[in-house]
C-alpha angles and dihedrals in degrees: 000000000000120000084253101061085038093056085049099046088052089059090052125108106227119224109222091257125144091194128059120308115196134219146178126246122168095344087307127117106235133174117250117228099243099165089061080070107044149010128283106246139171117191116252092223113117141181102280107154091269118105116255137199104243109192136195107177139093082047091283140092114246127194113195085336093310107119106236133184121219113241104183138169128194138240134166129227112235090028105077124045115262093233085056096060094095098045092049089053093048097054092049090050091054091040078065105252123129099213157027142224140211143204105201111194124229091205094041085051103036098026092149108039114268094359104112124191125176089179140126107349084012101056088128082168103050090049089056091051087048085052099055098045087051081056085243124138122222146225127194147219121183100148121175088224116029118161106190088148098291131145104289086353084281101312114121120249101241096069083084088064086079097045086175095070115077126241114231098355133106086270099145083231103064096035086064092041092046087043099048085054100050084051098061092041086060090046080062104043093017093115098030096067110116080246089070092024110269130122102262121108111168147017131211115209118204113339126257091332084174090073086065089072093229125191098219143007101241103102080057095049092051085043081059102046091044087050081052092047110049083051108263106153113166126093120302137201148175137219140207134151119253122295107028120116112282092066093048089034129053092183081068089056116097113201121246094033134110121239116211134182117220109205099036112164112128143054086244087055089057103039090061093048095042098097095048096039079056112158094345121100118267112253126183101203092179116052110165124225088172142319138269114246131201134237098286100040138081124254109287119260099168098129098356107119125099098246093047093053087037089053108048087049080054091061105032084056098046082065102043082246102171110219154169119221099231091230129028085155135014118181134167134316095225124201120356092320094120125111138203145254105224093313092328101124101223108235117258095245110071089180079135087187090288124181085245116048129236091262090052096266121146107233141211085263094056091052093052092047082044093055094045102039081052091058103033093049101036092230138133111225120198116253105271113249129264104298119238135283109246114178149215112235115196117235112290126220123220112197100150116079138170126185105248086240089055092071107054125136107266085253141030126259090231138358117196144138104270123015127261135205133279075252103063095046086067092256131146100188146331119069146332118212110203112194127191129168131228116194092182108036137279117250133145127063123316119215123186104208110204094352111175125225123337122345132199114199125210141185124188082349100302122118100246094169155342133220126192133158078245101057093048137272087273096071094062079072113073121177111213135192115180118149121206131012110000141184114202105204112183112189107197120185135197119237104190128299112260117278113163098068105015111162137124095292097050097045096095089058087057094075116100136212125034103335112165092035129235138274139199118214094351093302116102125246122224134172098086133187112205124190115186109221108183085159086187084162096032122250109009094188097039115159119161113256128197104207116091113251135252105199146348108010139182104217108193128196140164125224132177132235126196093184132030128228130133115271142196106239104216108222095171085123087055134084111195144325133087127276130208128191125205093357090311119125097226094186133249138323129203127165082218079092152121087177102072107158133067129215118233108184123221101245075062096061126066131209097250134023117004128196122225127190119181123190107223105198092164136047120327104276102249088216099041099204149108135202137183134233148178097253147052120259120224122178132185100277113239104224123235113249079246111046111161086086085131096063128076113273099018092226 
């Protein structure tokens, strides 16, 4: 700030705000320094059963009349074991936020259509009671689109059973869908918003819609009116990061609603936000304590030191900027739930340099934050609870093994002329097996048209080449030469939907398996056999074999624990492929990195004997073991001979 807009600021009469005021110096939009004037506060009102008057005007937040800031943190449902709610809001409470915020998953929630289940990892109801009893506010984000690097950014997969409706657009399809599901989600939270005396304050409706590039504003006026409807009254906003069309365009602006800026963390930000934040507080839904990375790529560090993260919350409180630290805790994205950048697969670990790690641990960043929330805010923060166990497993052995082949259903799933996609057999993630018989022989040259994502090809059983985007358009091209009978098996795995940009002109990359089919020598191949292989529990047929495999194999062991904690499986002698232990989908695995460990929490584990299934998809491991530590691995990643994945068009 220059000595000109100092000397101006001095001569200004401060309004009593604990958010950004805003003035005008030289023709330009500033923020006035508030917090030279007067103290930090958060209101000591908290959720109790009784109805409050929650407030957005005057550029402030106000609680029954006390001006209040909104210090947030962020978790995500479906990434964090459900034993482990209370704990987690415990810890945020003693780290010194007030509240906490939520991302709520559509395809977690209606992953078969119109079956829903807020169960388990999706008790939302069960986390804002948490919340409650913890004395913590909350903030939800149930879409219906996310992103937050999920599978399909949050919407379920079989939306892409029906390509002619529209994804996030004002398609009367997807506004019932949308709306059926918003409805079920207020059946659930109705009667715990802070109007009927319940924790929650705000609700966000879609995510940084402006990155979609719409037209028009129209799919976000009927989202509103659906969020109205169903009964949602408490206050509403909507996020995007600089630069998309409600700041430049009134006309995308709905009114009511709050709009936030995730990323804020200069005066130029603001500037540029100023006109459409107008009279609200500003809230900063999206501060970054790291970034997510992509097979390929090293863990993210962009944002993730300690002065960088101390510093932003530096800024963002000098100006009575209220925020949530995207994220407080990261977690795992179990199974097959990760999305994708582009084409770019999300590593299984979205620790995203979290104040507390992916195994629940406080960490050096969360003291820090702790030490300067404390002082900034005036407050006195319980201790935070006993951290977490987190064990060392001694090396497992792995003697029993099954190609992968070995262990298909009796019969396929479909047989038909020409190959469909994962979609159309009814299937959210995992593989597709495609199967065609040769009786005199294959040879000529092999092409996968539109294969998604990564595809193993086999012939008589033996792995005779790979494609992946990744690998370059070329692999998707295998010469073969095979003389006499042969069977063509064609594996073909799903890395994760798009997420990250998922709009109405993406969504068709979104479908998975072989989805434009194969030819041999230019001329397409029909008569397809199709087997769908979800595998959510690992190998449903597995039965020990004794001759070594030639290709994709399940190896299967049993080890013993006499006490439980979470561990880091170490799968730096594996290649590639997905382990569960115990009947859980722990996510994938590639020596690509630098992620190389898996976490395996401990209401996974059992005191006894454990079971422990790993999914082979490359060469044999020649030390066939796993252990378990204390800590994450991390490796120098080894790039893709195509590495742009992340950017719009991968080539």
């Amino acid at each position: 700030m220059g000595v000109t807009a100092a000397q101006s600021l001095a001569s200004v009469n401060y309004r009593s705000c604990l958010s950004l005021s805003k003035i005008i110096v030289g023709g330009c939009a500033l923020l006035c320094m508030a917090g030279h004037a007067f103290a930090q506060s958060v209101t000591t009102i908290v959720p109790d059963g009784k109805v409050h008057k929650f407030e957005a005007r005057n550029q402030q937040f106000f609680i029954d009349g006390q001006p209040t800031l909104i210090v947030s943190g962020e978790m995500h449902f479906g990434r964090v074991q459900p034993e482990d709610w209370d704990t987690r809001i415990k810890q945020a409470k003693a780290m010194g936020l007030n509240t906490i915020s939520f991302y709520l998953f559509w395809n977690q929630v209606e992953a078969k259509e119109g079956q829903f289940n807020f169960t388990g990892m999706n008790d939302v109801r069960r986390v804002l009671k948490l919340c409650q009893d913890n004395g913590m506010w909350a903030i939800l984000r149930p879409g219906p689109y996310c992103c937050a690097e999920v599978e399909y950014g949050g919407i379920p997969y079989w939306t892409l059973k029906y390509p002619d409706v529209k994804i996030r657009t004002n398609d009367p399809q997807y506004v019932e869908w949308s709306r059926k599901y918003i409805e079920q989600v207020y059946k659930q939270v109705g009667d715990l918003q802070v109007t009927k005396g319940g924790p929650l304050l705000m609700v966000q409706i879609e995510n940084e819609f402006g990155n979609a590039r719409p037209a028009n504003n129209d799919y976000m006026v009927s989202l509103h009116k659906i969020f109205q409807d169903v009964g949602f009254d408490v206050q509403m906003f909507i996020c995007d990061p600089p630069g998309t069309a409600e700041w430049r365009n009134p006309a995308f602006r709905l009114p009511g609603v709050m709009n936030c800026l995730n990323g804020l963390k200069s005066d130029a930000n603001y500037n540029g936000a100023a006109d459409a934040i107008g009279d609200y507080p500003t809230f900063v839904p999206e501060v970054y304590t790291a970034w997510f990375s992509g097979w390929g790529q090293p863990i993210a560090t962009r944002n993730s030191t300690i002065p960088s993260i101390t510093s932003w919350l530096t800024y963002l409180l000098d100006y009575k900027c209220s925020f949530s630290l995207y994220m407080f805790f990261g977690g795992t994205n179990y199974g097959f739930f990760n999305g994708c950048a582009e084409y770019s697969p999300v590593q299984t670990s979205y620790n995203y340099g979290a104040p507390i790690d992916e195994a629940g641990r406080t960490t050096e960043k969360y003291r820090v934050l702790r030490d300067l929330l404390i002082k900034r805010l005036n407050i006195n923060p319980p201790a935070p609870p006993p951290e977490p166990a987190v064990i060392e497993i001694p090396a497992i052995k792995f003697s029993e093994k099954e190609p992968l082949l070995a262990t298909l259903p009796e019969k396929p799933t479909l047989v038909a002329e020409h190959t469909v996609a994962m979609e159309n057999l009814d299937q959210d993630y995992g593989f597709v097996l495609y199967r065609k018989k040769f009786d005199n022989g294959l040879k000529g040259v092999l092409e996968l048209k539109q294969a998604m994502d990564y595809s193993i090809v086999m012939v008589n059983g033996k792995t005779v080449g790979e494609a992946f985007r990744g690998l370059g358009a070329d692999s998707n091209k295998i010469t073969l030469n095979e003389s006499g009978p042969a069977t063509l098996d064609i594996l073909v795995y799903n890395l994760g939907r798009i997420s990250v940009i998922t709009n109405d002109r993406s969504q068709n990359r979104a479908r998975k398996g072989l989805v434009g089919g194969a030819t041999l020598d230019n001329q397409d191949l029909t008569g397809w056999e199709m087997y769908s292989l979800p595998l959510a529990s690992g190998a449903d047929n597995f039965k020990a074999a004794s001759a070594p495999s030639t290709g994709p194999a399940f190896y299967h062991a049993t080890f013993t624990l006499n006490q439980l904690g979470g561990s880091f499986l170490d799968l730096r002698n594996w290649s590639f492929g997905v382990v569960w232990v115990n009947g859980h989908n722990l996510g994938r695995f590639w020596d690509h990195g630098g992620l190389r460990s898996l976490f395996v929490p401990s209401e996974w584990l059992k005191q006894g004997q454990n079971d422990i299934t790993v999914l082979e998809l490359h060469d044999a491991p020649k030390i066939p073991e796993i252990a378990g530590g204390t800590q994450i691995i991390e490796e120098p990643a080894v790039p893709f001979p195509v590495n742009n994945l992340d950017r719009p068009g991968g080539f």
